[in-house]
N, C-alpha and C positions, 0 to 999 in steps of 0.2 A: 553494742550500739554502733561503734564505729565500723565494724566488720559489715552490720547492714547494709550502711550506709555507702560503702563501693559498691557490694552488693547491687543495689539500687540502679548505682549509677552504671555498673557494668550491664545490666538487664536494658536500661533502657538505649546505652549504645548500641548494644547488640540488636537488640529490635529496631532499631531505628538504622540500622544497617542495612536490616533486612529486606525493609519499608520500602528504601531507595533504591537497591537490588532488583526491590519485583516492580518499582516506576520505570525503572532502564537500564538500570548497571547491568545484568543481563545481556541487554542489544550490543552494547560496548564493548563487556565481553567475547559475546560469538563473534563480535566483529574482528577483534584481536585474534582469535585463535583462525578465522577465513585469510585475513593478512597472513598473518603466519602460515598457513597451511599454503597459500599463492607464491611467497616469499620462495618455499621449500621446496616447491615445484618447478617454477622459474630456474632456481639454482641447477637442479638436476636437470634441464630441458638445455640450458644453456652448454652444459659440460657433455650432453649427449647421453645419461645416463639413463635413458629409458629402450624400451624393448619395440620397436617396429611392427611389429603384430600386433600390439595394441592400439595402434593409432586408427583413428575412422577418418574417411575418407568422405568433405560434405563436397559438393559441386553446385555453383551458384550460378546463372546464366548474366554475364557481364556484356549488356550491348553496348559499348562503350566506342566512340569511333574512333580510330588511328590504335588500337587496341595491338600492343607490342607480344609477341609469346614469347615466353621463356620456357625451355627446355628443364630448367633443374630448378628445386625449391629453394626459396629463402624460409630465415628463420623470422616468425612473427609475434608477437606475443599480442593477447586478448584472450575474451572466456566467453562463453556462448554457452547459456541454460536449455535444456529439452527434456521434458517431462520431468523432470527435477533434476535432472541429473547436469552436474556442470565440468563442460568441458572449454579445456584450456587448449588454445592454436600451439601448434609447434611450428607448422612450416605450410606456404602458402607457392599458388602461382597462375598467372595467366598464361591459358593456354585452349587455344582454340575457340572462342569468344565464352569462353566459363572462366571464373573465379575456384580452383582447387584450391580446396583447405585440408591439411590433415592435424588432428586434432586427437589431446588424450582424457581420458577420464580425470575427473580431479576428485578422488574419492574421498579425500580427507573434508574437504571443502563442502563437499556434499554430505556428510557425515556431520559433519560441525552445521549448517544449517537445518539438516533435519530435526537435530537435537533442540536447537533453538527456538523453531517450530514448535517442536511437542514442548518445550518448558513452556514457550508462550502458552497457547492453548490449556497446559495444567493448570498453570499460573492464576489465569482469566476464565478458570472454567467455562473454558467454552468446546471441550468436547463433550461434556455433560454424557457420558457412558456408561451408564452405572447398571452392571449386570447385576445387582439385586435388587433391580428393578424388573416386572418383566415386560417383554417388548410387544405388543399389539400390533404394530405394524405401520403405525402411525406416528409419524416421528413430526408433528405438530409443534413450533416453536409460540406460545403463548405473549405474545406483547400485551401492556397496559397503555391506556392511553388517560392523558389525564386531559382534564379541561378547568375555566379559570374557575368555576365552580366548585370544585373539587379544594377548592383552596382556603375559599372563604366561608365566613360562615351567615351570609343573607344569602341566600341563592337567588333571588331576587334582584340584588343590588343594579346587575349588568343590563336590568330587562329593557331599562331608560333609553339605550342607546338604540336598540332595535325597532322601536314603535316607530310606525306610521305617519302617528296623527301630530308628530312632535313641530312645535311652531316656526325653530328655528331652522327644521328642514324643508317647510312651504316659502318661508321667508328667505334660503338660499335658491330656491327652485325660483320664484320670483329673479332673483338679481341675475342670474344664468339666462334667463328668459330675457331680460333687457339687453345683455349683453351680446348675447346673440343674435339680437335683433338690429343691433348697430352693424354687426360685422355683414350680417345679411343686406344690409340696407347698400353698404360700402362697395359688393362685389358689383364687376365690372364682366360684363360678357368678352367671352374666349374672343380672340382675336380669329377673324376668318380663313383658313386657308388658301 
């Protein structure tokens, strides 16, 4: 009885771990391991421990006026997404009215967000892929749409509001009609040019 009873309460910790996990702990997560993965990058970029051959080369056209060149790189730090792929700046410069960046993959970083990616997407079934199913060709997403009818059970009840003939909408039609007969009464011709 007692051994249940942890039992219990250990099942329901667990799943209610789980619960919060698939709300966000997750994002918080990948988020940790992207830090870390930027943190570990920085360090080696900083110390010069990367390979030269790797680096890309983006050129941005800087019209900038009084536009000073420098001859030699500095060191810069920032990260810059393309096609999914994120790269981090190593070393930058102005020269010749372009902005040079040279720039390395940050493949952990991109690793660690794809994963997150597809746990999302598992998660929230929302790649819905399901090869035993078979595939027609038509990959049709199915929405419901509900309405207030669908809710209650007079399907009738709402119809009140949409009539015509209702008294208290001749009766506001009336007072709009006065109303704007005053403001029309009131206007005063344009002044002449």
């Amino acid at each position: 009885m007692l051994f249940s009873h942890y039992l219990k309460r250990v099942a329901a910790i667990l799943l209610l771990g789980i619960l919060l996990f698939n709300f966000g702990g997750y994002r918080l997560f990948t988020n940790y391991l992207e830090n870390r993965a930027d943190s570990k990058l920085e360090a080696s970029l900083d110390k010069n421990e990367y390979n030269e051959s790797d680096l890309i080369s983006i050129k941005v056209a800087a019209n900038l006026p009084y536009l000073a060149n420098s001859e030699t790189y500095e060191r810069i730090d920032g990260e810059i997404t393309i096609k999914g792929i994120t790269y981090n700046y190593v070393k930058r410069r102005l020269y010749n009215d372009s902005l040079e960046l040279l720039c390395i993959p940050n493949m952990d970083k991109t690793g660690v967000k794809r994963a997150g990616n597809d746990f999302y997407r598992l998660a929230n079934d929302i790649a819905n892929n399901n090869p035993s199913k078979k595939s027609t060709g038509n990959n049709h997403t199915h929405l419901t749409k509900f309405s207030v009818q669908d809710f209650t059970d007079d399907h009738h009840s709402f119809a009140w509001q949409f009539r015509d003939h209702d008294p208290s909408a001749t009766w506001n039609k009336m007072i709009f009609a006065d109303v704007k007969a005053d403001f029309l009464d009131r206007l005063d011709r344009p002044p002449q040019a």
